[in-house]
FIPA-336468 format. One record per residue (C-alpha): residue in three letters; x, y, z. Coordinates in steps of 0.25 Angstrom, whole numbers, plus 5000, padded with zeros to 4 digits. Layout:
BEGIN
ALAXYZ ...
END
This chain:
BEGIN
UNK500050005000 UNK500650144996 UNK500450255007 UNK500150415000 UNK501650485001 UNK501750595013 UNK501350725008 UNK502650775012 UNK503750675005 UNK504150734994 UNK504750835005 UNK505350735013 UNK505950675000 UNK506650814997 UNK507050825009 UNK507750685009 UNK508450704997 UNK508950835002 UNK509650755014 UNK508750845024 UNK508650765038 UNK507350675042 UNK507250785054 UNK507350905045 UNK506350825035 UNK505350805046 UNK505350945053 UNK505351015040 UNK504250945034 UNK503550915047 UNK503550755044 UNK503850635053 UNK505150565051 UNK504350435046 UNK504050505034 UNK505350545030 UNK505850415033 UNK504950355022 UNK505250455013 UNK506650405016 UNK506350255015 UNK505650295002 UNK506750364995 UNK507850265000 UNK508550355009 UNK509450325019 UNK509950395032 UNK511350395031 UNK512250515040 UNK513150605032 UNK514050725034 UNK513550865029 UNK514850845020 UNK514150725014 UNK512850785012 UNK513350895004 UNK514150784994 UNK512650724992 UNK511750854993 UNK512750914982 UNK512650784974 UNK511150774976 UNK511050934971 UNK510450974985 UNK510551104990 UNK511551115002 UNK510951195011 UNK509751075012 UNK510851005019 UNK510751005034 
END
């Protein structure tokens, strides 16, 4: 059985892709974690920890902005 999409998850998706932090994520969109975990689990992310130098190596490759780094 398919379950309708969250009216908000094509914002959580951007954010994803902009490497912006499940806590940043749910305050700004005022959403519980459980959806942006889905979202995640959807679009087969994983959590993984890097250095601000390594998010810049991939915000730079992906074309994202700089300043949406935290």
């Amino acid at each position: 059985m398919s379950y309708p999409q969250h009216a908000k998850a094509k914002d959580v998706e951007r954010m994803l892709l902009e490497m912006q932090p499940t806590k940043v994520i749910c305050n700004k969109l005022n959403v519980g974690g459980a959806v942006v975990r889905n979202q995640m689990r959807r679009l087969g992310l994983l959590r993984v920890s890097l250095t601000l130098e390594e998010r810049i190596r991939i915000a730079d490759a992906r074309g994202i902005d700089r300043r949406c780094l935290p």
